[in-house]
N, C-alpha and C positions, 0 to 999 in steps of 0.2 A: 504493500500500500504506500501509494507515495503522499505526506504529510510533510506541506512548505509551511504551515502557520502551529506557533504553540505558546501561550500564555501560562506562566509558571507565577509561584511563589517563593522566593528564593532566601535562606535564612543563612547567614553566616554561624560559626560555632561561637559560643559564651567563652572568655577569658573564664582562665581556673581562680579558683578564689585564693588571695594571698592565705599564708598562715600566720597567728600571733602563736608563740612561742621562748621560752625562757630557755636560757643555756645551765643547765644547773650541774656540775663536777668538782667533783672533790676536789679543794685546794686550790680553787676557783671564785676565789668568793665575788659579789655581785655583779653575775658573767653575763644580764645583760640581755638583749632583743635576742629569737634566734628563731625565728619562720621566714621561710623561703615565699619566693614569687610565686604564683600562678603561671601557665603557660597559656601561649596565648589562640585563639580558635581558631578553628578551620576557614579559611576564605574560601570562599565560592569562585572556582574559576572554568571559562568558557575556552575548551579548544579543538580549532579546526583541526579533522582528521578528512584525509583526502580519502580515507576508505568507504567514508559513508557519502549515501547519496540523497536520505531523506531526514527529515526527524521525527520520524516514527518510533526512535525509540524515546522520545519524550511525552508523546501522547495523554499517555496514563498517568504521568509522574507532576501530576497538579501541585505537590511540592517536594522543594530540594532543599535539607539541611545540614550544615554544615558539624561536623563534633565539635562538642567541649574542650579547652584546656585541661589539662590535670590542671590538679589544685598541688598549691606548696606545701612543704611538710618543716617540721623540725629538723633542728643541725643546719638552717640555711639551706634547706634544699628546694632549688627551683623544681616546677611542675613540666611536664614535658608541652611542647607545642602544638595543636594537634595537625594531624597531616592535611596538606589543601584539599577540598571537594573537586575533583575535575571533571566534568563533562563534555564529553566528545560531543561535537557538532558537523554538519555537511561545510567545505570552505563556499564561502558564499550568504555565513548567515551572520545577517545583522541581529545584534542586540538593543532595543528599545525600552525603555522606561514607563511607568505609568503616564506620563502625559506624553509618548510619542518622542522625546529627545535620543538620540542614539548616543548609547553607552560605548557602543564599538564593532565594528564592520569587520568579520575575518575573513581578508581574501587569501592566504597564503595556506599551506601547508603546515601546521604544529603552531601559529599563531594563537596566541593565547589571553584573556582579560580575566582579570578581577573585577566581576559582576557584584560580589558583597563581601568586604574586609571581615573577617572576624573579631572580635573583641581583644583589647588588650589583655595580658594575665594582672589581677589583683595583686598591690605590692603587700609584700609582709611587712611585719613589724622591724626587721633588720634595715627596709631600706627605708620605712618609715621616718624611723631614728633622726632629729635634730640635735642641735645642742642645747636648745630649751627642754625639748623631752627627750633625755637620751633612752628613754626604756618605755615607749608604747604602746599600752596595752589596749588597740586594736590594730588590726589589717582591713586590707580592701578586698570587696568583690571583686569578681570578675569581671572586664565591661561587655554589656550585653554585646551582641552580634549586630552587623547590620542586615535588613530586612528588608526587603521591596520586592513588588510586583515588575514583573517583565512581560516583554512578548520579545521570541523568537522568529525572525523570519527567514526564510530561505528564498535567494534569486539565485540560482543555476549560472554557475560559470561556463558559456560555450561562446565557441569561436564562429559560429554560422549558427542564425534560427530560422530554422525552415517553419514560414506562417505562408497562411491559405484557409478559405473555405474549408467547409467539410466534403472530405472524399474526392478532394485534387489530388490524390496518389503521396502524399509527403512521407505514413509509415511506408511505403513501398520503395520510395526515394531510399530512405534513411537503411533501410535492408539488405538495401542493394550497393551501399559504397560503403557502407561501416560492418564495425562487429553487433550491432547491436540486433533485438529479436523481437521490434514492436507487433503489436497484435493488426493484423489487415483482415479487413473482411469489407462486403458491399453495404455495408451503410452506415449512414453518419453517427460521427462521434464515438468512432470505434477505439480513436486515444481519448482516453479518460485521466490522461497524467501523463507530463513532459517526459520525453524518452531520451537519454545522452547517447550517443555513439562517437566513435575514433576513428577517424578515417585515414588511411594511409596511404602516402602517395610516393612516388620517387623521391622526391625532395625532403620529404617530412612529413609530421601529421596534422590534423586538426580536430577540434571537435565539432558535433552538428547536434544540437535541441532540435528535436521532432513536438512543437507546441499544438496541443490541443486545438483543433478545429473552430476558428473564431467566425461570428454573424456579426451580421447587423445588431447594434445597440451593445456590443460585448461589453464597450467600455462604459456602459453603466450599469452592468450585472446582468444582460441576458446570455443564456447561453453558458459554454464552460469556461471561452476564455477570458473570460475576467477577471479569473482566478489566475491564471497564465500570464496574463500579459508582463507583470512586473520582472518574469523572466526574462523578455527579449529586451529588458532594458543592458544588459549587462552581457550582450553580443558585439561581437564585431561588426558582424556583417548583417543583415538583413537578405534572405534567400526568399523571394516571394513564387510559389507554385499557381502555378494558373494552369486550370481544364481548359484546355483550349480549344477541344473540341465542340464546349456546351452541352455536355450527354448529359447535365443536368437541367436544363431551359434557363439556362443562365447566356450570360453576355458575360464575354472573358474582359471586356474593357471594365464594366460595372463591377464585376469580384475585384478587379484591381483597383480600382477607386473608393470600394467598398471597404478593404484592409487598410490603404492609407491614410482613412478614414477615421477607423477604430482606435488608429496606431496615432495618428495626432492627439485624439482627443482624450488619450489617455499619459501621452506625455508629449510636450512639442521637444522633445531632444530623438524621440523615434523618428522621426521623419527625416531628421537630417543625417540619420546612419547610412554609411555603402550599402547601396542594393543591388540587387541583381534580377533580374525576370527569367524564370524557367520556366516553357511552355509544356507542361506534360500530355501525353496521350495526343502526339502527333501520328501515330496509326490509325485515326478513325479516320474518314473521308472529309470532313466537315473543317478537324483540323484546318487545312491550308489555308481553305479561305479564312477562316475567324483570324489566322496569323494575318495575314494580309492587310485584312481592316487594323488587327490592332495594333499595328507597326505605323500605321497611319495615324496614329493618334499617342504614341510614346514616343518623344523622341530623346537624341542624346543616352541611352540606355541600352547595354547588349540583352539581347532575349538570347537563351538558349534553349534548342528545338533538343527535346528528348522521348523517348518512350520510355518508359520506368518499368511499365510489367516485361517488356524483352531485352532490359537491359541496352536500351542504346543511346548513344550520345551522353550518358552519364562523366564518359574518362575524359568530355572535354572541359565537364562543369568542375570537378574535383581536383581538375590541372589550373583554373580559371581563381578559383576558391581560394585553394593554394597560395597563389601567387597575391591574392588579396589579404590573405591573413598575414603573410609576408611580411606585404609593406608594411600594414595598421600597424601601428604602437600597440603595445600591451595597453596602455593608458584606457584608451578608449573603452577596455574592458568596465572600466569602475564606473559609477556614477560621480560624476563632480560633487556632489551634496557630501556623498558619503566620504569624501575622500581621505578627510579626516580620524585619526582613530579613535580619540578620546575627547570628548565634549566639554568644553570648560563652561563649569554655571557659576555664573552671578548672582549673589543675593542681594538682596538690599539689606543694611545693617536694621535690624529689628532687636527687638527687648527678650531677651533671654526666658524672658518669661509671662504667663499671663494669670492675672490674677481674677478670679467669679465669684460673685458675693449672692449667697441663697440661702437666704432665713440669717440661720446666724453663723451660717457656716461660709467658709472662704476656701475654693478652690483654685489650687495651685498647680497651671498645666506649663511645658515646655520642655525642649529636646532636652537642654543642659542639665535644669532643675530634675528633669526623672533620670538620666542617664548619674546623676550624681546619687540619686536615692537610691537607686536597684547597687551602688558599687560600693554603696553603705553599709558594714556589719554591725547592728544596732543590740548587741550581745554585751556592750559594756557601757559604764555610764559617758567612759572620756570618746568613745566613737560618737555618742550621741550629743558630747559638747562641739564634736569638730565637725558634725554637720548641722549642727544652728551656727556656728560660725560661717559656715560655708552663703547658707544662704544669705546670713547679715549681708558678706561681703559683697551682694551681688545686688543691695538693695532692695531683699523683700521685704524685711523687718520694716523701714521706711516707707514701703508702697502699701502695707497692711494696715502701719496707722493711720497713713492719710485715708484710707477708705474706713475705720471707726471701728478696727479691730478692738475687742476687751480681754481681759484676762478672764478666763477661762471657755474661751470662744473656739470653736472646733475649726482645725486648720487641714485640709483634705490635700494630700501625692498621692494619684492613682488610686490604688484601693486603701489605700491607710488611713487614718485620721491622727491626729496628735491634738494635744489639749493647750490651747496658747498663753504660755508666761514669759511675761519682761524679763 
């Protein structure tokens, strides 16, 4: 089954949690901090594997999470790291964000991104250690992972897309010059999913996309290539098959007006790709003439006359191709938008935090403010002085009285509440 779209939820691994811990040996006397670091999470990373040609196997896998850190131990001993999350992907797939920004486009072979960092490991009491508190009796959490929703997409890297009507011969083309085995039979829409093949020629090879059978209105969802088209963006060439015959009551002029049609209105960079015009099924009678007319109405363009079920005139198209993929740049393969790997965002400087006032409770939301709560061990009274310090410093203390906070007024992080004193 071929599967080009998949939307995940992606979790990096949790830092390990530091340890607090005392050095206690004989002949030692007050020996002092002694818990190790946490190790820090698994990252979530994306990589292209030239082996794969779908992402079917992401289908089913609605989420991906990364492992935990070990946690630190006594004696100063760090937690182990945990190993990266890697998933193999087709090269050719872009990774997108919940609002559509691209996180990172793998065109290459073993190309690899960090999709979601894992958490740092929680420090112990050893590195905790100042010179005002030489002996610390707390450590830190772990810090959480990071988390977001994606969409995976795949556009097919080939050097030639064979696009046309349905049942202008293209899995018949594509069978006949490459290795590949698409399914032919008489009637339309018999490709159901882009077919790759290798073509090989004296000189060298190429590849060829066999795209689904596009109509009229494709590019605004009828029909199946709709779903197809964003693969011919990331061709070189543009191979256009025309029945030239009309065995279907068609006009080979109008099928051809028809795709460039679909093909504009679905990106104007398609239009201006290398193309070529192949006349297939010049064995019916009917052929010559339709060539005739329609040669009178394309100009500046080579048409090549082939027959595809006898196999003829193929070796001139494939010497023609060749010489076409040649010249192109590799460039042209990519999309200009994408070309970039990694997307810089801008925020605008905002308040760390926000503060909701309901009944007589005050809720306390924000990245920093909970990221600093969850990496809090509130197991000892001096942990719970240095995270009201923490928030003094960041002026919530201040934005609570100015909104008419009282002493003994319930003050809400996440699911917690805490009871408010000066």
């Amino acid at each position: 089954m071929f599967v080009d779209e998949v939307i995940l939820e992606v979790s990096a691994g949790n830092g390990g949690d530091g340890c607090m811990a005392y050095r206690r040996e004989k002949y030692i006397p007050m020996g002092g901090p002694y818990g190790g670091n946490g190790g820090r999470g698994a990252n979530v990373v994306f990589k292209a594997d030239g082996g794969l040609k779908t992402l079917i196997d992401l289908r089913y896998q609605k989420k991906i999470k990364g492992k935990n850190g070990n946690n630190g131990e006594g004696k100063n001993k760090h937690g182990k790291n945990a190993e990266d999350t890697v998933i193999k992907v087709p090269i050719g797939s872009t990774i997108k964000d919940s609002d559509g920004n691209i996180i990172a486009d793998l065109l290459t072979d073993k190309e690899e991104v960090i999709v979601a960092y894992g958490g740092r490991g929680g420090r112990g009491n050893v590195t905790l250690a100042t010179k005002t508190n030489p002996c610390p009796s707390y450590a830190e959490r772990g810090e959480p992972g990071e988390s977001r929703n994606i969409k995976v997409e795949l556009r097919m890297l080939a050097d030639v897309g064979l696009v046309g009507l349905p049942s202008v011969g293209k899995s018949t083309i594509l069978s006949m010059i490459s290795n590949a085995n698409p399914k032919i039979a008489s009637y339309h829409f018999t490709t159901l999913s882009p077919n790759l093949g290798v073509v090989k020629t004296k000189t060298g090879t190429f590849t060829v996309a066999d795209l689904p059978g596009l109509i009229e209105g494709a590019s605004t969802g009828l029909g199946l290539g709709h779903k197809f088209l964003k693969h011919i963006e990331r061709t070189k060439i543009i191979a256009h098959i025309i029945d030239m015959s009309g065995s279907e009551g068609r006009d080979p002029y109008e099928d051809y007006l028809t795709i460039r049609k679909e093909l504009k209105e679905f990106s104007s960079k398609l239009i201006n790709k290398k193309e070529i015009i192949i006349a297939n099924k010049m064995d019916l009678e009917s052929s010559k003439t339709n060539l005739v007319e329609f040669k009178k109405k394309i100009n500046n363009i080579n048409i090549y006359e082939i027959e595809a079920i006898n196999n003829k005139g193929l070796d001139t198209v494939i010497e023609e191709l060749q010489k076409l993929v040649d010249e192109l740049p590799n460039e042209v393969l990519f999309d200009e938008d994408i070309q970039e790997k990694h997307v810089l965002y801008k925020f605008k400087s905002e308040k760390p935090f926000i503060i909701k006032k309901e009944n007589n409770m005050f809720i306390i939301s924000g990245a920093k403010v909970e990221k600093i709560f969850k990496m809090t061990n509130f197991n000892t009274e001096e942990a719970l002085d240095r995270f009201a310090k923490k928030l003094r410093s960041m002026g919530i203390d201040d934005e609570l009285e100015k909104m008419g906070v009282k002493e003994g007024d319930i003050v809400k992080i996440l699911d917690y509440e805490f009871e408010y004193t000066k």
